[in-house]
N, C-alpha and C positions, 0 to 999 in steps of 0.2 A: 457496522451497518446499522442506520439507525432505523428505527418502524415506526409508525404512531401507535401500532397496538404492544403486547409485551415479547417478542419474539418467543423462539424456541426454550430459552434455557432462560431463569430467573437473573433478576437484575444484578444479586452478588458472582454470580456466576459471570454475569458478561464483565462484572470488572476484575474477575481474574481473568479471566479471557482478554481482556486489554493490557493488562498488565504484564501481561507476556508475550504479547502482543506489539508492549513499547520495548520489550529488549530485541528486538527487531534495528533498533537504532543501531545497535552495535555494526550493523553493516555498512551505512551511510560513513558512519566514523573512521571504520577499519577501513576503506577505501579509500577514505580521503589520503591517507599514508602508503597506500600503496601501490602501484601499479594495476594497469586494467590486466594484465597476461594473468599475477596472482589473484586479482579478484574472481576473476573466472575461475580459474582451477579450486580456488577452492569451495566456491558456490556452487559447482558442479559436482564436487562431493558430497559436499550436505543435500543440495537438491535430490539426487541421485539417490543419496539414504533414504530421508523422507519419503521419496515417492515409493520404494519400495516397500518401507514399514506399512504406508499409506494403503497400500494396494495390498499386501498382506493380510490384512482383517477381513476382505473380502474372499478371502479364496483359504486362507486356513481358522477353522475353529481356534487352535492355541494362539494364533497370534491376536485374532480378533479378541477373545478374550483377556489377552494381557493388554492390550491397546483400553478394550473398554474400560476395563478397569482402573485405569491409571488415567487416562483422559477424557473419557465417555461423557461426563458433567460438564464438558465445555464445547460438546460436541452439537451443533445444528442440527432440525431434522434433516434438510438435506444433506447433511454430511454424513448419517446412519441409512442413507436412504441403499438397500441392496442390491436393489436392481438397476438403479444408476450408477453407483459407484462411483459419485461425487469425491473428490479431493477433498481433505478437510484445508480450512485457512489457512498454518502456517506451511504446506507444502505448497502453496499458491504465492507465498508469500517471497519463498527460495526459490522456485521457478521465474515467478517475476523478478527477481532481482538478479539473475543470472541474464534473461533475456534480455532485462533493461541494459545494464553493464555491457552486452556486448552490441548495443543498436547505438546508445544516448551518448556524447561525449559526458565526461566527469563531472563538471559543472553542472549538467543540465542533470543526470541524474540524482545527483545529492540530496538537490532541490525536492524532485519529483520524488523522492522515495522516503526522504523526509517527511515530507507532508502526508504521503501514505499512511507512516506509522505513525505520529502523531495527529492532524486533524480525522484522520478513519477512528481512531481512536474517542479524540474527544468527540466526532459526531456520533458515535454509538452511546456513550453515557448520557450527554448531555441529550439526542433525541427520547430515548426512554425515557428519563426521568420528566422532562419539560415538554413534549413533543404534542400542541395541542389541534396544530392548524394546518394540513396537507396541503405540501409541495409536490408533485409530480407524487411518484411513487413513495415518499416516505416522507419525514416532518420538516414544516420551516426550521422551524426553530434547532434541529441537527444541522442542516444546512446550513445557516447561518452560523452556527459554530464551527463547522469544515470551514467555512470561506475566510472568518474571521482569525480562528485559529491559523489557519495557513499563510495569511499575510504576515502573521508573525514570525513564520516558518522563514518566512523570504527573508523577511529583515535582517534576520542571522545566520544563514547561509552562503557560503562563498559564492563569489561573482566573478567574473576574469578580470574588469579595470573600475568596479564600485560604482559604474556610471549611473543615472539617475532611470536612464532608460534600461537598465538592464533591471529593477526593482520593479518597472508598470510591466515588463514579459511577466517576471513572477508571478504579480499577482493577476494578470489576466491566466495566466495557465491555473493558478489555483482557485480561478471563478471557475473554466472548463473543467477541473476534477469534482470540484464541487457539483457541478451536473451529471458526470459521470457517474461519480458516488452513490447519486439519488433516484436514477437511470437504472443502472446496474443490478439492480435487485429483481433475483430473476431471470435476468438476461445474460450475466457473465459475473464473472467472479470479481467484487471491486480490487482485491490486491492486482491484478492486472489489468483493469480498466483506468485503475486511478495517474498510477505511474506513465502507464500509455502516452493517456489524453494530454498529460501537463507535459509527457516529456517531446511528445510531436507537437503541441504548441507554441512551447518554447520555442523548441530548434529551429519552427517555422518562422516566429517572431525574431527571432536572431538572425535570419539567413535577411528577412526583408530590411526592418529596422535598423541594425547592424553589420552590415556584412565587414565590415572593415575585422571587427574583432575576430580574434586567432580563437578560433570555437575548433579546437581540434578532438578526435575522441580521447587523447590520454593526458590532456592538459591536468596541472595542477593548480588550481585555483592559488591565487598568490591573499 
């Protein structure tokens, strides 16, 4: 999430926080090989841990305190906040990709969760460091590296038949996340806005655009 001012936690901290952030990818990957039935089960495990660890610090002193300890410096204020009891980002992160997986056919996820964990990524460094001139809620210049960065996302992500029209869905859905990204602060947690927005755009652009192509939910991208 990028800001125009310096957010909650210093700039080396959000790029450990990114950086863990991009082993996130491991799920885009792991999926591509295997079935949506195992993808779910096992997202549903780790989501299911998480949220418990998650929910833990609020409700026992010992856990909160081995929690802060070990993560507390990558931790948002809203994410310390105890009276909300905000999720912190990577249980937002398995939530969302359990949710996505079981709404988005495979293609269309990949895409949308790709870009997640990468352009979320490079708009948080790069709006901190560079971020001079507000767009909506947070910086151009983050933004334009979400939208930027994501068209790259597209170009190397599997397609169902490489058509020229299935690369402008992409990056129209990764201009909509790009809004949603910049939107979301505040309003919802971007790991499930982002994935959301690109991946109901898509499937939208897919159903008018294309309907001929076999956009089924457990296709394998060839």
């Amino acid at each position: 999430m990028d800001q125009t001012n310096q957010g909650t936690i210093n700039y080396r901290d959000e790029v450990v926080r990114k950086l863990i952030h991009l082993c996130s990818l491991s799920i885009p990957i792991v999926y591509y090989f295997v079935s949506q039935k195992t993808g779910i089960a096992v997202l549903a495990i780790l989501a299911l841990a998480a949220l418990i660890i998650d929910l833990a610090r609020f409700y026992s002193d010992r856990a909160g305190g081995i929690f802060y300890s070990i993560f507390g410096f990558l931790l948002r204020e809203h994410e310390v906040d105890t009276g909300k009891k905000n999720l912190n980002g990577a249980t937002y992160v398995l939530l969302s990709a359990l949710l996505c997986i079981l709404i988005f056919p495979k293609v269309i996820f990949l895409t949308a969760f790709t870009v997640l964990i990468v352009s979320d990524s490079i708009a948080a460094l790069f709006g901190r460091k560079f971020g001079k001139h507000k767009f909506l809620f947070k910086s151009l210049e983050g933004t334009l590296a979400f939208f930027i960065s994501g068209i790259i996302v597209v170009l190397f992500t599997p397609k169902i038949d490489y058509l020229f029209g299935e690369y402008i869905i992409g990056v129209i859905g990764v201009a909509v996340g790009a809004i949603a990204e910049n939107v979301s602060f505040g309003l919802a947690d971007d790991n499930l806005a982002i994935p959301l927005s690109i991946g109901v755009t898509m499937w939208l652009l897919y159903f008018f655009m294309m309907p001929n192509l076999q956009l089924i939910l457990n296709n394998v991208p060839r």
